[in-house]
N, C-alpha and C positions, 0 to 999 in steps of 0.2 A: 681213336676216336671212339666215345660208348655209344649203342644201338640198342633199342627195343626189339626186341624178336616176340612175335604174337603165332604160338600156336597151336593147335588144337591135339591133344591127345587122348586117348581109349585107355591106355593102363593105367594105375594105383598110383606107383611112385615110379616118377619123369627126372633125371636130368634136362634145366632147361636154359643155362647160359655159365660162363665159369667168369668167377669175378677172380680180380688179385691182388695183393697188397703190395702196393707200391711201395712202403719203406723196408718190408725183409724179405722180399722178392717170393715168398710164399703163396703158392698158386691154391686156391680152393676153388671149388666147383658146387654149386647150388644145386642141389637137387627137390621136387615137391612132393607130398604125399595125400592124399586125398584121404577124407575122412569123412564120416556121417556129420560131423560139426563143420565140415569147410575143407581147404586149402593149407596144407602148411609147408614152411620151409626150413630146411635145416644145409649143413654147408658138409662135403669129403672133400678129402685130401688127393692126391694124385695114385695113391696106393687103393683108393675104393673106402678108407677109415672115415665113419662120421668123424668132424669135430665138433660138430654141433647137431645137435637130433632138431628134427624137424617139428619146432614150436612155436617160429615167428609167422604173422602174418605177412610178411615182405621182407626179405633183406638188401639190400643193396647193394651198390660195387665198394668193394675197397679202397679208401685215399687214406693217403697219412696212414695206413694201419688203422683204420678203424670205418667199421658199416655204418650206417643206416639201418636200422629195424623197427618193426612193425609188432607188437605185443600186448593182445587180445586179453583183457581182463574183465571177465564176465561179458556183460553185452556193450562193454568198450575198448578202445583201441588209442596204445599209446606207441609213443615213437624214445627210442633211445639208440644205444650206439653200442657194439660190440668189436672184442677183437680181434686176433686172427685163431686165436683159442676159442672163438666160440663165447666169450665170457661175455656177459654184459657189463659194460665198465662205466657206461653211461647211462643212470638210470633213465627205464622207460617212463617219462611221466610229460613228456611236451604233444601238443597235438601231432596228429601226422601230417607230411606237406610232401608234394609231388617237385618242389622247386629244385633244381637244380645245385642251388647255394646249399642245401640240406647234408652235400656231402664236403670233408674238411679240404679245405684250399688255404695255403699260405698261415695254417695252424687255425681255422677259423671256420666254422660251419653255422648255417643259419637255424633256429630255430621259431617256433611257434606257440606262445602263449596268450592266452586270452583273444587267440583270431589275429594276432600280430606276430612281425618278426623279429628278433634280434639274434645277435651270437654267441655261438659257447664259445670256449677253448678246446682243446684237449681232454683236459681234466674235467669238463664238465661245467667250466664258472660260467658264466653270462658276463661277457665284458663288453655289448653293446645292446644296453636295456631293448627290449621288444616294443616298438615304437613303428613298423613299416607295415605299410599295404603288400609291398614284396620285395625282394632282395635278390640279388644277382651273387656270382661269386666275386670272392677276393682275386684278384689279379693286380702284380706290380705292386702291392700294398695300398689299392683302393678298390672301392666296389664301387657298382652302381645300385641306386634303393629306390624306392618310391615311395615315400609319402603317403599317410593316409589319406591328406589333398594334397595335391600340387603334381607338378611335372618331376620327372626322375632327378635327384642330387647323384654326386660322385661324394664320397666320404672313404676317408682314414681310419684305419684299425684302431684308434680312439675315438672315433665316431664324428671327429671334427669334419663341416660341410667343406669338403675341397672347392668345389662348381656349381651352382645351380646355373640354369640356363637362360634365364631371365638375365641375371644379374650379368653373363658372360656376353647375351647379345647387347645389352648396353652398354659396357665399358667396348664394343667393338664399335663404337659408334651407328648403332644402328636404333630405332625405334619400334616399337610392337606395331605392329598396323590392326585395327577393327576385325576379327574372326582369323588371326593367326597365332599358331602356336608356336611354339619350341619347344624341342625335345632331344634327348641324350639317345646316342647308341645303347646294349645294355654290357660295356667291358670297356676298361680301361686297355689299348694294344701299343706298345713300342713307346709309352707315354703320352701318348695323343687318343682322343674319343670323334665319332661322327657326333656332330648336331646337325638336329634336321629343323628344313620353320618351315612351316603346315598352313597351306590357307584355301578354304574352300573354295574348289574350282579355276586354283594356279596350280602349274608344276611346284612339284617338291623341290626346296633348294638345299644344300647342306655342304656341310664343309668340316675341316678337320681342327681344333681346338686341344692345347695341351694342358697342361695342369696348372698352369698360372692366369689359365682363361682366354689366352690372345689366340684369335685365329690363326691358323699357317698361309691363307689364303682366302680372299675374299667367296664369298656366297656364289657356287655352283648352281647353273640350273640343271643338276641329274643330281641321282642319289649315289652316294659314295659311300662304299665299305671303307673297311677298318685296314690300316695299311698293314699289307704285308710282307717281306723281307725288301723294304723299302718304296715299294709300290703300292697305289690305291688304287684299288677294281672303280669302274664307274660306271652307271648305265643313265645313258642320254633320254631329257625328259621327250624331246623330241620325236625321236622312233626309237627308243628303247636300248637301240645298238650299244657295244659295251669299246669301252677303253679304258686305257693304263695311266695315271698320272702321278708325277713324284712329288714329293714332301713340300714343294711349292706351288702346288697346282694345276704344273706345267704340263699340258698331255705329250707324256714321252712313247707311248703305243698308242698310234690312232686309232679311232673310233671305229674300226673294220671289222668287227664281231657280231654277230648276231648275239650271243653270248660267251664269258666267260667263266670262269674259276679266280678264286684266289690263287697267289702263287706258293707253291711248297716244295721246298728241296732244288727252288731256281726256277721251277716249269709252272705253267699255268693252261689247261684243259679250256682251247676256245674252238667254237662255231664259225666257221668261214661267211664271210657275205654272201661272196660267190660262187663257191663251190654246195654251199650250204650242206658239208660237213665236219667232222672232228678233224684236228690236230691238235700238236702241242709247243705251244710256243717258248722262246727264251725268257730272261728280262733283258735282254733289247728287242724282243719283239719280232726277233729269226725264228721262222716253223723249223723246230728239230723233226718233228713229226708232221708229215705234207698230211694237210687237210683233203685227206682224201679217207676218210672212215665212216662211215655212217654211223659205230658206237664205238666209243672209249668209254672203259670202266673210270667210273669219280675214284676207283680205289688208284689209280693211272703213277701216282708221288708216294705208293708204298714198293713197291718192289722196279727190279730192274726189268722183270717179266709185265706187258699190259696188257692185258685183256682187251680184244679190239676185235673190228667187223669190218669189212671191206665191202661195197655195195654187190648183190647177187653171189653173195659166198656164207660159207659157214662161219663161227668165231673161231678166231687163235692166237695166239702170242707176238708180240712184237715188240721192238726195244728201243731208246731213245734216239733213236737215226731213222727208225720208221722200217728197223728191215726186222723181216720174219722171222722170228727164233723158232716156232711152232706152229706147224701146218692151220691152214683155219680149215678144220674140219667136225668142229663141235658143235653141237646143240648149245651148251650152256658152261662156263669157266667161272674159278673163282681166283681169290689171290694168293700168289704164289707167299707159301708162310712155313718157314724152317725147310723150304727146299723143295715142300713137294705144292701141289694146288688139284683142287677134285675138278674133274669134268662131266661132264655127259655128252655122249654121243648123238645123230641123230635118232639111232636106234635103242634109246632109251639105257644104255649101257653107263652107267656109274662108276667111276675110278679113280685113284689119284694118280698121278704124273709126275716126274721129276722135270727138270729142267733143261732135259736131252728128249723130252717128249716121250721118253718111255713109259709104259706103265709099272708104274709099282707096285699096284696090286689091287683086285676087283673084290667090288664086296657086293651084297645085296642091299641096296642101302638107299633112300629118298634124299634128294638133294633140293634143301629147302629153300635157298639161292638168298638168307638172310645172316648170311658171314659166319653161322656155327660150324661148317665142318674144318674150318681153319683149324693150322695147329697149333697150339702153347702149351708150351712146357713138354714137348715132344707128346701129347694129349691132342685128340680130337673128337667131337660128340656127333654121330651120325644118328638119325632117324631107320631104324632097319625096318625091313619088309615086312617084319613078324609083328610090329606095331609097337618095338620098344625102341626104348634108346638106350644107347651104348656107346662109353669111351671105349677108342681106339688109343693102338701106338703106332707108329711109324713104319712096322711092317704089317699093319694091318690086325694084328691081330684086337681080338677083343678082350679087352684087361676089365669090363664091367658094364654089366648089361644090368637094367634094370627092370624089372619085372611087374 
């Protein structure tokens, strides 16, 4: 999952999130430098080696092998794309855009010209002319876009319109009524999209539609997520409560949640009615985990370790049966990542842990509770006392302080 980390620093040049290239498995790490003219950014390698000096105004995370960048010329700012070299391969010459779609999905990233959107390649072509209000990413080989008027279309990496919403709620037999809309999810999931129809001062209705445009199931009165490993999250317009329904509409987990999650890895993070707290349920809808927490971590479908709270206790670790791997005696936990996961005590004590609860070793270090002291690539970026940051490795030590 990527995250924004917002934080405030006192020294010159900051390590402040490690981006990676998802096709050569090369990890680089962002670091910033502050200067009389601004802000800048450049990229090290796991050894502490710039590969890139610190000249863009923003880089972004790695897909396909290739950034997102930010490159100040004179008192303007363009956007292009660089490699895992540092090189700029795509010239900087299109606006900048904050959109999501900007980074490459499915060989295809959005771009901005003249205050609209279209796509590059790889190589830099434009093979869907800049034509959109905004663009989503490629997923399953369609996006969703918006229109400079109109409601969102679903469209084909040749640009051809897959769905507009209009045209989907008529062939479903239905009509527009006086002050109602419709409107698309923004991703194509599992080959199916949410449509919702909007009409001032009714509940929301929505349902699920595939890419030939026929509903799965007639018009819902709750709003319905995007399915996932064959189940649709739902929350009822009535009192909000959440349930589970399958590819045909059918509710196969009933409505007994205050709230839920998506499901991932089989589990899904719901809110009890009655107990009115966490567990984690199956897909059929058995608590593996007795709703009995007052917190479970949303990170709960990354590791076999969860971060949980039990009512009038400290936090600690516990595993998909709900039994206790790790005392709950913490102040604050994160996610267990290559073995080990930082804690803090309630006496202000910073440490990592392994997975026998031991320490593995204490440092002087601010725990930002914004997923950076995690590890990858046997690397982790801690905030130290002194007011720098510093990669770690695994035993602790420090392989690079910045100053």
């Amino acid at each position: 999952m990527r995250k924004i980390f917002i934080m405030t620093f006192t020294f010159l040049l900051v390590l402040i999130q490690h981006v990676l290239s998802q096709e050569n498995d090369i990890r680089l790490y962002k670091f910033q430098k502050t200067t009389a003219n601004g802000r800048f950014y450049g990229l090290i390698n796991a050894n502490g080696d710039v590969v890139a000096e610190p000249i863009f105004d923003e880089i972004g995370f790695f897909s396909e092998g290739l950034a997102y960048v930010k490159v100040r010329e004179e008192k303007d700012v363009k956007a292009g794309y660089i490699d895992t070299s540092g090189k700029i391969v795509i010239e900087a010459k299109y606006q900048p855009s904050n959109d999501k779609s900007r980074d490459f999905y499915e060989g295809l990233a959005s771009v901005r010209i003249d205050g609209e959107f279209g796509y590059i390649n790889r190589k830099g072509e434009l093979i869907i002319a800049s034509q959109y209000a905004k663009t989503h990413p490629f997923n399953e080989g369609y996006a969703v876009v918006e229109p400079i008027f109109g409601e969102r279309i679903i469209i084909d990496q040749s640009a051809n319109v897959i769905l507009d919403p209009v045209s989907v709620y008529k062939k479903n037999a239905y009509q527009i009524s006086k002050g109602e809309t419709v409107n698309l999810d923004e991703r194509v999931n599992s080959g199916t999209i949410t449509m919702y129809v909007h009409r001032y001062n009714h509940p929301t209705r929505s349902t699920l539609v595939n890419m030939n445009g026929n509903f799965l199931f007639s018009l819902k009165p709750s709003i319905i997520h995007e399915m996932s490993e064959g189940l649709i999250r739902a929350q009822s317009n009535s009192n909000g409560s959440t349930g589970y329904l399958n590819k045909k509409g059918k509710t196969v987990i009933p409505f007994d949640y205050l709230s839920g999650t998506d499901f991932n890895n089989g589990h899904a993070k719901v809110k009890d009615k009655n107990t009115k707290m966490y567990g984690i349920i199956d897909l059929n809808g058995n608590y593996v985990v007795p709703p009995e927490y007052t917190y479970i971590s949303d990170d709960y479908y990354k590791s076999d370790y969860i971060f949980a709270r039990k009512p009038n206790s400290n936090f600690g670790y516990i595993d998909y049966k709900g039994n206790q791997v790790i005392d709950f005696k913490y102040a604050y936990g994160g996610l267990f990542s290559e073995g080990l996961a930082v804690v803090s005590t309630p006496l202000n004590k910073n440490m990592y842990i392994d997975k026998n609860g031991k320490k593995a070793f204490e440092l002087e270090f601010n725990i930002s509770q914004y997923d950076n002291e995690n590890f990858k690539g046997g690397i982790a970026k801690v905030n130290l006392n002194d007011g720098h940051s510093a990669y770690i490795n695994k035993k602790g030590e420090v392989i690079f302080k910045f100053k």
